[in-house]
Structures are given as structure tokens and as C-alpha cells.
C-alpha positions in Angstrom: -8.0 21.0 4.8 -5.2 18.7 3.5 -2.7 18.3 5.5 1.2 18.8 4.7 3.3 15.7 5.9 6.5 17.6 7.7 7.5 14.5 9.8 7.9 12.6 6.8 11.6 12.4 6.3 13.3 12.7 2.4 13.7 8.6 0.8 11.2 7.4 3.6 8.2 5.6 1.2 5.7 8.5 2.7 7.3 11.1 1.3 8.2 9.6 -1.9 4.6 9.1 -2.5 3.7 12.4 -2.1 6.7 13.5 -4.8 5.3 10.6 -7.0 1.5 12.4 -6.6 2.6 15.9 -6.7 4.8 15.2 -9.9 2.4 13.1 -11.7 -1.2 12.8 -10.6 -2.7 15.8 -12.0 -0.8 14.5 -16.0 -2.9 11.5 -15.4 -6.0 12.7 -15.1 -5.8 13.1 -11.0 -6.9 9.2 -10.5 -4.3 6.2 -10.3 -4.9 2.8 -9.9 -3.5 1.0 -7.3 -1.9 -1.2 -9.8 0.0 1.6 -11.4 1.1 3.1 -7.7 2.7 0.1 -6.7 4.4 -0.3 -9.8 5.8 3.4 -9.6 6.8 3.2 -5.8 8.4 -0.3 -6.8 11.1 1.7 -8.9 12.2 3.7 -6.2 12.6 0.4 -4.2 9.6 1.0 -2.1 8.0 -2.9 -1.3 4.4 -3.3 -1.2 4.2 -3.6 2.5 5.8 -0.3 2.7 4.1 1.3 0.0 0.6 0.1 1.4 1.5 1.7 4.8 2.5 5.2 2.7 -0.8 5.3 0.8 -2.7 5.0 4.0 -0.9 7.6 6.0 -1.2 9.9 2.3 -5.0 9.0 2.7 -5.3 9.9 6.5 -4.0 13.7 5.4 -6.5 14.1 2.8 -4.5 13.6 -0.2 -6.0 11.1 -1.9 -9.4 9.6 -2.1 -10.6 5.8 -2.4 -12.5 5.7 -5.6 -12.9 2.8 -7.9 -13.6 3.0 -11.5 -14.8 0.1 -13.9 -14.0 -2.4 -10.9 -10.3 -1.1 -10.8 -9.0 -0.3 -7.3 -7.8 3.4 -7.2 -7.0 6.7 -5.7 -8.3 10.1 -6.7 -6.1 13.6 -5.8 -8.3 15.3 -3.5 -9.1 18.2 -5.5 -8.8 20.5 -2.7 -5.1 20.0 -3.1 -4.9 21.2 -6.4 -3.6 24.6 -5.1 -1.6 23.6 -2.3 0.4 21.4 -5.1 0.4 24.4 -7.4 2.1 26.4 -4.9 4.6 23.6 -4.3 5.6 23.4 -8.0 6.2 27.5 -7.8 8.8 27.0 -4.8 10.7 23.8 -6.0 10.9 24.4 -9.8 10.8 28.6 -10.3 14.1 29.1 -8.3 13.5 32.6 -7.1 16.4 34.4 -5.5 15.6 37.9 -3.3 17.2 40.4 -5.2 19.9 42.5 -3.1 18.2 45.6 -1.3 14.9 43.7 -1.9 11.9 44.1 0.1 10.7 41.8 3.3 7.8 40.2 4.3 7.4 40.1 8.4 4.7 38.3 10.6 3.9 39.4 13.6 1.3 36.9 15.7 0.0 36.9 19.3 -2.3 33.9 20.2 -4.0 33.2 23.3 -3.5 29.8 25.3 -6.7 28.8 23.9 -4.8 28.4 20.6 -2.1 26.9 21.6 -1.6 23.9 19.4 -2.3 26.1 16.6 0.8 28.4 17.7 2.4 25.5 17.4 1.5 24.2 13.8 2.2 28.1 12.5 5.8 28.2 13.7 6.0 24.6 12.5 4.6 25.3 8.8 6.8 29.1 9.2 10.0 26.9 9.6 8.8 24.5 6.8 8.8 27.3 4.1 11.9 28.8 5.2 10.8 31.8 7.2 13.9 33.3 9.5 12.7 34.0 13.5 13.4 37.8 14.4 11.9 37.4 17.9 9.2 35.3 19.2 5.7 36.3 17.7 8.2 37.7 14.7 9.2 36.1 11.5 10.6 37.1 8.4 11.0 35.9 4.7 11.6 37.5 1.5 8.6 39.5 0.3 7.9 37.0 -2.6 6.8 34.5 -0.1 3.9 36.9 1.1 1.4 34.4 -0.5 2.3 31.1 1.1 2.2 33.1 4.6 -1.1 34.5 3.6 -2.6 30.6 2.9 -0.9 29.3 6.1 -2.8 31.9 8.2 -6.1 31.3 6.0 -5.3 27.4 6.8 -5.0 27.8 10.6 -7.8 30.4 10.5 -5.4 32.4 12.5 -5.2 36.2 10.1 -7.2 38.1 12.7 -4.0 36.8 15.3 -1.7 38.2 13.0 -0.2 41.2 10.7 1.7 41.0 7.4 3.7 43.7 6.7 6.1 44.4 3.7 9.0 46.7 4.2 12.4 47.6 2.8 15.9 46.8 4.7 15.1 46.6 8.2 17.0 48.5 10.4 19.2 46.6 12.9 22.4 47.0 14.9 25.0 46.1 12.5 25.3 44.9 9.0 22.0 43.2 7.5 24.0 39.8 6.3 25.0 40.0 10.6 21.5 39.9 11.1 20.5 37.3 8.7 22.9 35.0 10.1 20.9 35.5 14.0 17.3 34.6 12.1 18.4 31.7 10.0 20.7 29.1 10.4 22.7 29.1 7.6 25.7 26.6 8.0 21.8 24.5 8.0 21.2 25.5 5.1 24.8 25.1 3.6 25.0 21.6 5.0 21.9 21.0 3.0 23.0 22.4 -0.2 26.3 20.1 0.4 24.3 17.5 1.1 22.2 17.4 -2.3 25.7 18.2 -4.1 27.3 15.5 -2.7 24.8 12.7 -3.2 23.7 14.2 -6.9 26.6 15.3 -8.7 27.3 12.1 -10.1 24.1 11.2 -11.0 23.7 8.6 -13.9 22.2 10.4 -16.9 20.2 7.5 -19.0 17.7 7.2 -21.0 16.1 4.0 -19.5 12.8 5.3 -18.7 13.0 3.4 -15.0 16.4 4.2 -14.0 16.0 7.6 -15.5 12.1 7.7 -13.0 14.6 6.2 -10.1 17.0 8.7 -10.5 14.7 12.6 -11.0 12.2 11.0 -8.3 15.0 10.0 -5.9 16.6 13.6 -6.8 13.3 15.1 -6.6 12.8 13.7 -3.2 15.8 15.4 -1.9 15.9 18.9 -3.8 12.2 20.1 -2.6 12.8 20.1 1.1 16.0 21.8 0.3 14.5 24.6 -1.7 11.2 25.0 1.1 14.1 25.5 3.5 15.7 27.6 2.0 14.0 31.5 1.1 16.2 32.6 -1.6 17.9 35.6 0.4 19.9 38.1 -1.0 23.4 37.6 -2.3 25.1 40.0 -1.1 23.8 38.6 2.6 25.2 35.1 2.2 28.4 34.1 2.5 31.1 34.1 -0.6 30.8 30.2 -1.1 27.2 30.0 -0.7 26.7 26.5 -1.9 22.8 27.5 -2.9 23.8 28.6 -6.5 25.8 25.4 -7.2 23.2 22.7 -6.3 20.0 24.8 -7.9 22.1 24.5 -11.0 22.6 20.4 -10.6 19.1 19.7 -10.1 18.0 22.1 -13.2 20.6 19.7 -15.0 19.2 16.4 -13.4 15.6 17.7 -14.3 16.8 18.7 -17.9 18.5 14.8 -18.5 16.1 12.9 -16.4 12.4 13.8 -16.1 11.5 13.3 -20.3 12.5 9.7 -20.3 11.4 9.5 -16.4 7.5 10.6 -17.8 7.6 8.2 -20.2 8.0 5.6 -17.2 5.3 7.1 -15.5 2.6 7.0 -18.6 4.0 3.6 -19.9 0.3 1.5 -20.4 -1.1 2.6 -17.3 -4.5 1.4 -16.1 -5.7 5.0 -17.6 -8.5 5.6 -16.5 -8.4 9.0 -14.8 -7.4 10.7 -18.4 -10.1 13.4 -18.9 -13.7 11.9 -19.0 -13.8 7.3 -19.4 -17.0 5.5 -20.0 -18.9 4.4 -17.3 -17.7 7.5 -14.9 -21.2 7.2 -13.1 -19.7 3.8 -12.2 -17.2 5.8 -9.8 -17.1 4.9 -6.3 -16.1 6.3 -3.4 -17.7 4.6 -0.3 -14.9 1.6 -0.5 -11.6 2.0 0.4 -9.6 -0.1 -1.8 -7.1 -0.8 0.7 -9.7 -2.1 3.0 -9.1 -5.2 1.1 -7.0 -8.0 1.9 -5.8 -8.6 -1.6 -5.4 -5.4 -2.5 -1.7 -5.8 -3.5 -1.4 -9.3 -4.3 
């Protein structure tokens, strides 16, 4: 299982990385030299030492695999991620907004004391997506969100602990958007949106193909844990200056100006080798870990 990195804070060189990877790695082929990742993490002002201690930590989650190709130092995406990153690029870059009087996914979970550190990485990975807390055991997201929950409970091998059920407008005491504001916490979520409009909207449009990489990754960085936080509820629920709207829009703009002349960055003369089938594959290793080497970033 590959593991999601949800201590990693935004800017830190860990989870730059994994933007880098999840961005780019799968364009390239799904291998990267090391060469070529130092180079990339150097743009977003990551030093070596830094970087070295991010691809390590990347590679103790399952990420990314040693592998050297034609004597070249490297990493290969673990291919078991492949879905995982699919599903990321769904939530940060198909902005999806519950419609108003739309339907709701809840999850309802009991585990024994036997399973307790697992209770504890399902309420962690539940608040990591975005989901709202109804009651203990009972959480609640927007019914688009139905198949994350169903691969975080496949994940934690925890579905015969649990029951997914879709229904319409739950029935509480009071006004649904009254509700809503007791399962998330949305001045949070505002202050997040503020956040990523206040450090963004003045962002340098360029076509520089490293200032433009340095300015979508850095952007990049910031906008996904915002949009995993936050579920897309309903309008007509959230407050009249819901800053949600306003920042989804700035990024779509930062993306739109940026990320061409950022690729071009990325796929500037890279040690290539992970494009499609290369001569000598057979010559693939994966027994050495390339940062097992002293030298590996001189």
C-alpha cells in the first residue's frame, strides 16, 4: 500500500516532491533520474541536502522505487500509485461543487480496540479529504466523494467495520447550512481560501519556463491541500462571501498562464530514459538504492 504523506506540511521539500511526482512523473515515462529530480526541486529553492532527505522519506512511503537504468541513478513511480495519483488529479483539478439539494454520502464505523490505530488512520485520512463529523463513528461528505471513501476503507481493510449510505437532505433540528456549520469548520476553510488568495493573486505570469515551474508548483503546492479540505458543499449552505469560488477561479488562471511554459521546464533535455520502452531495459536495476551512495548528489 502506498502511503499518503498528511504530516507533510505545504512549501516543506517533502511535499513539494510529491507535487513534483504527482504532476510530472507519469509525462515522463514514470522513471526520473536523480539528476533531473535535483534539478527540478532546485527551482523551487529546495537544496540538495534537503531534497536528498525528501526523496528518502517519498521512498519510505512507497512512492518511488530505486532503479537504475544504463548506469544512471533513478527513481521509478511505484506503479501501485498510479490510481491513488489518478484520484488526486480528479479532486485538485475537476473542481466539483455539490449541487444545492444534492445528495450525501454518510459513514458509519464501529471498530473494536483491537483496531485501534486503524480508527485512528480512518478519521485521519476522513479529515484529509474533507469529510464533515456528524457524531463519532459518523461522517459525512458530498455523495460525489463516495469513491475515495470506498478506497480508504479498501486501504485500511476496514469495509466489513463500516456502512456507506447515500441519502438526500438529512433531517436535523434547524436549517441544513446550521448544521453544516456544526460538522465542518468553515471559518477553516475560509481562512484557507484567504490564505491561497492572498499569497497568489499577484502572481507573476511569465513565460520563463523556470520562474513560470517556480511559480504553478509553488501554487500547486498550496491549492491541493486546499481543495482535499475542502468537499465542495452546496451554495446555498455556505455563507454569502464564501471565499471558495474566488480562489478556485485564481488557480484555474495560474494553471491557464503558468503550467505550458512550466512543462517545458520539466521536459527541457532530461536524462530521458523512462519515455516508453529505452535500449538496454533488461539492464534495469532495482536491488541498489541510489541514494545509498555517498556521491549520489555531488
Amino acid at each position: 500500500m502506498i502511503i499518503d504523506d498528511f504530516d507533510s506540511r505545504p512549501g516543506s521539500a517533502t511535499f513539494l516532491l510529491r507535487t513534483i511526482i504527482g504532476s510530472y512523473l507519469r509525462a515522463l515515462g514514470g522513471w526520473i533520474s536523480i539528476a533531473d529530480l535535483i534539478r527540478l526541486l532546485s527551482a523551487v529553492e529546495i537544496s540538495p541536502s534537503h531534497a536528498r532527505t525528501a526523496v528518502l522519506r517519498v521512498k519510505n512511503k512507497g512512492l518511488l522505487l530505486p532503479e537504475t537504468r544504463l548506469g544512471v541513478n533513478g527513481y521509478l513511480l511505484n506503479p501501485d500509485a498510479n490510481r491513488m495519483l489518478e484520484r488526486g488529479d480528479r479532486r485538485i483539478f475537476e473542481f466539483r461543487q455539490q449541487r444545492d439539494g444534492g445528495a450525501w454520502c454518510l459513514v458509519s464505523f464501529s471498530l473494536p480496540e483491537t483496531e485501534r490505530a486503524k480508527r485512528h488512520q480512518l478519521r485521519k485520512r476522513l479529515t484529509a479529504i474533507g469529510c464533515g463529523t456528524v457524531a463519532t463513528g459518523l461522517w459525512i461528505c458530498p455523495s460525489f466523494m463516495i469513491i475515495g471513501i470506498e478506497d480508504i476503507l479498501t486501504e485500511l481493510d476496514l469495509k466489513s467495520f463500516a456502512t456507506v449510505f447515500i441519502t438526500d437532505t438529512p433531517q436535523v433540528d434547524g436549517t441544513l447550512a446550521e448544521a453544516i456549520k456544526k460538522w465542518w469548520d468553515l471559518p477553516e476553510l475560509a481562512k484557507l481560501h484567504l490564505g491561497f488568495l492572498a499569497e497568489f493573486e499577484h502572481f507573476e505570469e511569465t513565460s520563463d519556463p523556470e520562474k513560470a515551474f517556480k511559480g504553478y508548483i509553488c501554487a500547486l503546492d498550496s491549492w491541493r491541500v486546499v481543495r482535499y479540505l475542502d468537499p465542495g458543499l452546496q451554495a446555498r449552505s455556505l455563507p454569502e462571501d464564501w471565499p471558495g469560488f474566488a480562489s478556485a477561479a485564481l488557480f484555474d488562471r495560474i494553471k491557464w498562464e503558468l503550467s505550458p511554459a512550466a512543462a517545458e521546464f520539466v521536459f527541457r533535455e532530461p536524462v530521458n530514459l523512462g519515455q516508453g520502452e529505452h535500449p538496454g531495459s533488461n539492464q534495469s536495476k532495482h536491488e541498489t538504492d541510489p541514494l545509498s551512495e555517498a556521491d549520489s548528489f555531488s
